[in-house]
C-alpha positions as CSV (number, residue, x, y, z in Angstrom):
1,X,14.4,51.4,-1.1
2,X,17.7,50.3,0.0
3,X,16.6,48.5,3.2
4,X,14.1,46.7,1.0
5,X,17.1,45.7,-1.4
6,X,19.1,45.0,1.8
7,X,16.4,42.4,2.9
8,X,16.4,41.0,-0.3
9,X,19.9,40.2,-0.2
10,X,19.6,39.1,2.6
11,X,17.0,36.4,2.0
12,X,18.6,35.5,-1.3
13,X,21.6,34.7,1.2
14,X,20.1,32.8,3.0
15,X,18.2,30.8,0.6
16,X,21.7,30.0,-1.0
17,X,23.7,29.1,1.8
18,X,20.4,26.2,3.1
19,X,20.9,24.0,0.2
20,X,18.5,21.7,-1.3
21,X,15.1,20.4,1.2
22,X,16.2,17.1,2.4
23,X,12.7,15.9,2.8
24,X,12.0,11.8,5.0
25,X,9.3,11.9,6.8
26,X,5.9,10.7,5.4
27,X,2.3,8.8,6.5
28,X,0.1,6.0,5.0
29,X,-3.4,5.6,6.1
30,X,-5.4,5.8,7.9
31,X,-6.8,2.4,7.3
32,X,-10.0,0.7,9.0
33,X,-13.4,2.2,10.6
34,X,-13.8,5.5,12.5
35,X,-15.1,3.9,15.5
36,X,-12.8,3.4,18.8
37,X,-10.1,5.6,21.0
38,X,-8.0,7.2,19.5
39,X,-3.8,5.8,19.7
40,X,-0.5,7.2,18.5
41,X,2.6,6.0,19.7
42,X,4.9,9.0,18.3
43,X,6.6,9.5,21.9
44,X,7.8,5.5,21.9
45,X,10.3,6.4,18.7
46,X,12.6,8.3,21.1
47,X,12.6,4.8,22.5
48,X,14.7,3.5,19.1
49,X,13.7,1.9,16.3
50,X,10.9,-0.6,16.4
51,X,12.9,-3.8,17.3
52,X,9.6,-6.3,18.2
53,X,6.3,-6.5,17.7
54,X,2.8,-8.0,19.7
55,X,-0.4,-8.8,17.3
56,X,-3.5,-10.3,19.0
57,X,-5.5,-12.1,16.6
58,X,-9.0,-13.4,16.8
59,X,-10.8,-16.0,13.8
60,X,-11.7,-12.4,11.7
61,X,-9.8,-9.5,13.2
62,X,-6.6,-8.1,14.4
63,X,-7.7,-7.3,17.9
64,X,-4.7,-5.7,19.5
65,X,-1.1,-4.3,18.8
66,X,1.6,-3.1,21.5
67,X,5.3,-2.5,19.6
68,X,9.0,-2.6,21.2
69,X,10.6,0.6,20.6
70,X,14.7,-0.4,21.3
71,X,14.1,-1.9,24.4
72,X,10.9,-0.8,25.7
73,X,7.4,-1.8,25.1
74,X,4.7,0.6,24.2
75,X,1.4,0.9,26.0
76,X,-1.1,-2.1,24.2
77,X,-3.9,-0.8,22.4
78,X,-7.3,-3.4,21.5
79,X,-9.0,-6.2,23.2
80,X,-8.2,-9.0,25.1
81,X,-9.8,-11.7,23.2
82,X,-7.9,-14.0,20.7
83,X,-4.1,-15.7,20.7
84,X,-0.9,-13.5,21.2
85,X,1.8,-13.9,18.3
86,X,5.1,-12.1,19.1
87,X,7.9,-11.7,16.2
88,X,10.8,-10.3,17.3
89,X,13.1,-8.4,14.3
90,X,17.2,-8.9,13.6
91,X,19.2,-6.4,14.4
92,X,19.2,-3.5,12.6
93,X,16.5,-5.0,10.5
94,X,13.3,-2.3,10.0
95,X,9.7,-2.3,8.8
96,X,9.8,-1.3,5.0
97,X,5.8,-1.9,4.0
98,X,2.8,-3.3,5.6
99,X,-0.4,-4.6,4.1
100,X,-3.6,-5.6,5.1
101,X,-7.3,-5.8,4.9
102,X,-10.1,-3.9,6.3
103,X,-13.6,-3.8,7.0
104,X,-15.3,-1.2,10.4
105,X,-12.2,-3.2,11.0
106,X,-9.1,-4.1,10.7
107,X,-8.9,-7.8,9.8
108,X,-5.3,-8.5,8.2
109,X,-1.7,-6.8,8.5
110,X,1.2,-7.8,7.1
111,X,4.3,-6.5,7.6
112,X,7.3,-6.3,5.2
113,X,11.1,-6.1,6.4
114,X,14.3,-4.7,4.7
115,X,15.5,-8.9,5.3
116,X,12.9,-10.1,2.8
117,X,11.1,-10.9,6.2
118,X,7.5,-10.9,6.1
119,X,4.7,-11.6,9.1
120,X,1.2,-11.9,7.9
121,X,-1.4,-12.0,10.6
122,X,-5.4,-12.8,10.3
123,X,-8.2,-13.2,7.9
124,X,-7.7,-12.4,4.2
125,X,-11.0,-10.6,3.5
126,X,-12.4,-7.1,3.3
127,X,-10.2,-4.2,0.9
128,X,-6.7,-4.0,0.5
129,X,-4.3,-1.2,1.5
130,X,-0.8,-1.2,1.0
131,X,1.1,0.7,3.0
132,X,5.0,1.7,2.2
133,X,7.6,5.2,3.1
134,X,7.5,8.0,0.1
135,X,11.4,8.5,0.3
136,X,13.9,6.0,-0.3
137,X,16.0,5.0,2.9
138,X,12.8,5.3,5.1
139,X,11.1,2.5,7.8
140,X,8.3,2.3,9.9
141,X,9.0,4.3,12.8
142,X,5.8,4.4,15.0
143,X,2.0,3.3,14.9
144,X,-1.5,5.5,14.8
145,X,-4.6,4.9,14.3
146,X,-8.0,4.0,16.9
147,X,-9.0,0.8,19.0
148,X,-11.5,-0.7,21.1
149,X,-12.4,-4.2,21.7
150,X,-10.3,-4.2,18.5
151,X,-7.9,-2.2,16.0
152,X,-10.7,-0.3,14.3
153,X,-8.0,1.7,12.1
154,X,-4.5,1.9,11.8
155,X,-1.9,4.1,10.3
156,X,1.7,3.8,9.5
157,X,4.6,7.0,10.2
158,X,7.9,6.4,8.2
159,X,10.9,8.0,8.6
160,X,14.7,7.8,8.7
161,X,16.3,4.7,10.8
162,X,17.7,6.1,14.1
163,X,20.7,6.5,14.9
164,X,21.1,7.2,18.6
165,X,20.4,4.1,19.9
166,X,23.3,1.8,20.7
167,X,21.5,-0.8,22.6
168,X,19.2,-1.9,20.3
């Protein structure tokens, strides 16, 4: 009996002295089709924070995605067909939503910055998903989701902005 009171103590202890769950992470998606190889670039946010972005867009779909995490680019993931639109973000400005369509495929995104920036990219047809952080304070931090020829899905990770890189 008294090592069982002991261990409570103990965990009451320690439950006290931990404070309140600070909770920032969170996911939206996934958004799209199930077909294509799998991506997720949750290694590139030890890079920094998402400072650029690639879209490749064809007449109907968003056919391929790469992302500059700080200074360095992530691996592309989609097809080759299509025209290359770059956007490049301020300093210190961050991803706060993105939009889009879908249909087997993805066929819009949009994203949304802290700046009141926004970059919309292909065709406005097939249904809508919004995308956006659960906690307040929170950007996009890194890219999932599955490609081929094209994006067949996408999904969005949100988390704190980092703070460890002074270069960016």
């Amino acid at each position: 009996m008294l090592c069982f009171t002991l261990l409570a103590l103990l965990c009451c202890g320690i439950a006290i002295n931990a404070g309140p769950i600070q909770l920032s992470s969170s996911y939206s998606g996934e958004y799209g089709g199930g077909g294509g190889k799998r991506f997720s670039q949750s290694s590139n946010q030890l890079d920094g924070p998402i400072t650029a972005f690639r879209v490749r867009v064809s007449r109907y779909y968003i056919v391929g995605l790469q992302v500059r995490y700080g200074t360095k680019w992530s691996d592309y993931v989609g097809g080759s067909s299509g025209d290359l639109e770059e956007v490049f973000l301020h300093p210190g400005e961050s991803i706060i939503q993105a939009t889009g369509k879908y249909k087997w495929y993805l066929r819009k995104l949009v994203f949304v910055t802290d700046k009141g920036r926004y970059f919309p990219f292909g065709k406005d047809t097939g249904t809508s998903f919004n995308a956006a952080p659960l906690y307040p304070g929170t950007v996009l931090r890194y890219l999932s989701g599955s490609s081929g020829s094209l994006i067949d899905a996408i999904g969005f990770h949100w988390d704190v902005y980092p703070t460890y890189c002074s270069t960016c």
